[in-house]
C-alpha positions as CSV (number, residue, x, y, z in Angstrom):
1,X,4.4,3.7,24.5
2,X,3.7,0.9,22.2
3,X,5.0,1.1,18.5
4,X,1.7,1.7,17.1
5,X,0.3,4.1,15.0
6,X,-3.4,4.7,14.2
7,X,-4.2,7.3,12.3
8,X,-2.4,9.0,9.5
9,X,-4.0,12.2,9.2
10,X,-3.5,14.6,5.9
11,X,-4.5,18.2,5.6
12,X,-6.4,18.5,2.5
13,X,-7.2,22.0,0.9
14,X,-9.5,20.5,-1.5
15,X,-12.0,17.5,0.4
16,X,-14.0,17.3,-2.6
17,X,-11.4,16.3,-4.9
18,X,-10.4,13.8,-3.1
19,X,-13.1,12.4,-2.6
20,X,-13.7,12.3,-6.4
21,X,-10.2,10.8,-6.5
22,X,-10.3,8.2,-3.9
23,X,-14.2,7.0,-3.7
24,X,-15.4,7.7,-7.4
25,X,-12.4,7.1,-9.3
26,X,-10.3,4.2,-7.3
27,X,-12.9,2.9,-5.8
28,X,-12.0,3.4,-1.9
29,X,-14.8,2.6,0.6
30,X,-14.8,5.0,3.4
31,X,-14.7,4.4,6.7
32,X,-16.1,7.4,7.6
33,X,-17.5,10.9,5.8
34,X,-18.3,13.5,7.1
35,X,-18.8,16.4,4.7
36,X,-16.9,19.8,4.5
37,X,-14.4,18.2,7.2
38,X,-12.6,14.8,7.1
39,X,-12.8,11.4,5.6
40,X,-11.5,8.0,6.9
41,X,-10.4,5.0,5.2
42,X,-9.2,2.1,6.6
43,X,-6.2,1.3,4.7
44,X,-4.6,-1.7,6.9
45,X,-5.8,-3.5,10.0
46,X,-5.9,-1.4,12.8
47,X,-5.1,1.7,10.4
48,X,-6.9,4.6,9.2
49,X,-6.1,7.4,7.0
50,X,-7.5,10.6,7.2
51,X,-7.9,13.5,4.5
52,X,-8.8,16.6,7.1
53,X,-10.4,19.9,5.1
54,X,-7.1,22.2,5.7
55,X,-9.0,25.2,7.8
56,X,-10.1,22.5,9.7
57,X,-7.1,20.8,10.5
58,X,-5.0,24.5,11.2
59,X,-8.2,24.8,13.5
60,X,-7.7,21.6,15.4
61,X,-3.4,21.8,15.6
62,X,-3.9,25.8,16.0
63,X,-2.3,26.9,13.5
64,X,-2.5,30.2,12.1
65,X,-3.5,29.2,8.1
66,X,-3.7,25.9,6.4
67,X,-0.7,23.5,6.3
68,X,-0.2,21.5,3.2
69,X,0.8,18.0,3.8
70,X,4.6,17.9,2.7
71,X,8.3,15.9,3.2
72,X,5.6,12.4,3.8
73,X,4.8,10.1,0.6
74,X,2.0,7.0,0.8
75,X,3.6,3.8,-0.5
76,X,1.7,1.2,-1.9
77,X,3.2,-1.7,-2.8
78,X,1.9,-3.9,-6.1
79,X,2.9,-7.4,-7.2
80,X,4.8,-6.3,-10.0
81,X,6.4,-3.3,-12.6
82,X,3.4,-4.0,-14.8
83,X,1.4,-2.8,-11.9
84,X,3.7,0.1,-11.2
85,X,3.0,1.4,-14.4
86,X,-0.8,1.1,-14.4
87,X,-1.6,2.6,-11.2
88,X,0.3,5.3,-11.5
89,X,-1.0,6.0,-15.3
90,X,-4.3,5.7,-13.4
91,X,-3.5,8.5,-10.8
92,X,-2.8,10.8,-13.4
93,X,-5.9,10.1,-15.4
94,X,-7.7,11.0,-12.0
95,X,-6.9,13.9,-11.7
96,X,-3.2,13.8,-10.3
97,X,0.0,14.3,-11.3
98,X,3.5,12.5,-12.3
99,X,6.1,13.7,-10.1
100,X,8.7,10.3,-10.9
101,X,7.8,8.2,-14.1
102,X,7.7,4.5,-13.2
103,X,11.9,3.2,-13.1
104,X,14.2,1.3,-10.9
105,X,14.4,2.7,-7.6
106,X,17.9,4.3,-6.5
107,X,17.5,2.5,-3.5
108,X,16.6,-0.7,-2.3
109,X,16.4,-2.9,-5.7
110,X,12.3,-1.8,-6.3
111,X,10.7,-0.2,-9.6
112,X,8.7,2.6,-8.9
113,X,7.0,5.9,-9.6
114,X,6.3,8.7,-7.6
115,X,2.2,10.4,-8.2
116,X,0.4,12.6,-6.7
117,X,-3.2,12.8,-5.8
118,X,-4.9,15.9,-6.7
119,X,-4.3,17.5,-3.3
120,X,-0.4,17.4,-4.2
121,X,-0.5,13.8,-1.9
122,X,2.5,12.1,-3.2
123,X,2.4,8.8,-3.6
124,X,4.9,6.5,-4.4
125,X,3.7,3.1,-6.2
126,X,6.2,0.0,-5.8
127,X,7.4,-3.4,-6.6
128,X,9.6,-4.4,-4.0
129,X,10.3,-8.3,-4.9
130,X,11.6,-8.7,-0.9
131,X,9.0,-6.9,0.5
132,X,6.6,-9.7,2.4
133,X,3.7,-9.0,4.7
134,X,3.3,-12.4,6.9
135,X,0.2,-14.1,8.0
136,X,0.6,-12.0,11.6
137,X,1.0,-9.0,9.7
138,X,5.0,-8.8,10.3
139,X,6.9,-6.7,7.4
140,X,9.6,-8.1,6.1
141,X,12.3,-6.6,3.3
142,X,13.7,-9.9,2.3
């Protein structure tokens, strides 16, 4: 199997919300809506993310009720602490909520803050002064 993955898909107990989150209020295109069941953004090249209407997803992985999305943040790295700060002062204007107010990072040498989205998403929004993407799309950590 190649070291590839696809599709990160989220169970969401509220799609509307985040939809009002991620389309009206950061201003996400989306790949794909379909009401009342799942919406796709691409969020890198060859990526998609998914935010699947929780009765839905327990149908589809049969499980017996709805299962919260839990022990998995989103990062998104920004180009600096100023940024850190704004974003994440933005996701709690939304509609979401501080879990981590923006600080140095106990590991790795970043600033960051930890947010959720209003599904209980977290999020964690970085500056990570090693982290490089390069023109092939390689990661690096510096």
């Amino acid at each position: 199997m190649r070291q590839d993955v696809h599709f990160v898909t989220l169970s969401t107990p509220d799609l509307d919300a985040a939809r009002r989150f991620y389309v009206d209020g950061l201003g996400w295109e989306a790949l794909l809506d379909v009401p009342d069941e799942i919406l796709f953004f691409q969020v890198a090249p060859g990526l998609v993310l998914g935010l699947f209407d929780a009765e839905k997803f327990a149908q589809d992985v049969r499980a017996d009720a709805a299962m919260p999305a839990s022990g998995v943040t989103l990062a998104h790295n920004v180009g600096s602490e100023a940024e850190v700060v704004e974003i994440a002062q933005r996701f709690v204007a939304l509609g979401g909520r501080e879990v981590v107010a923006p600080e140095p990072g106990a590991f790795g040498g970043i600033f960051h803050a930890i947010v959720t989205d209003p599904n209980d998403v977290l999020w964690e929004i970085a500056h990570n002064p090693g982290w490089h993407v390069a023109d092939d799309g390689t990661v690096s950590f510096g």
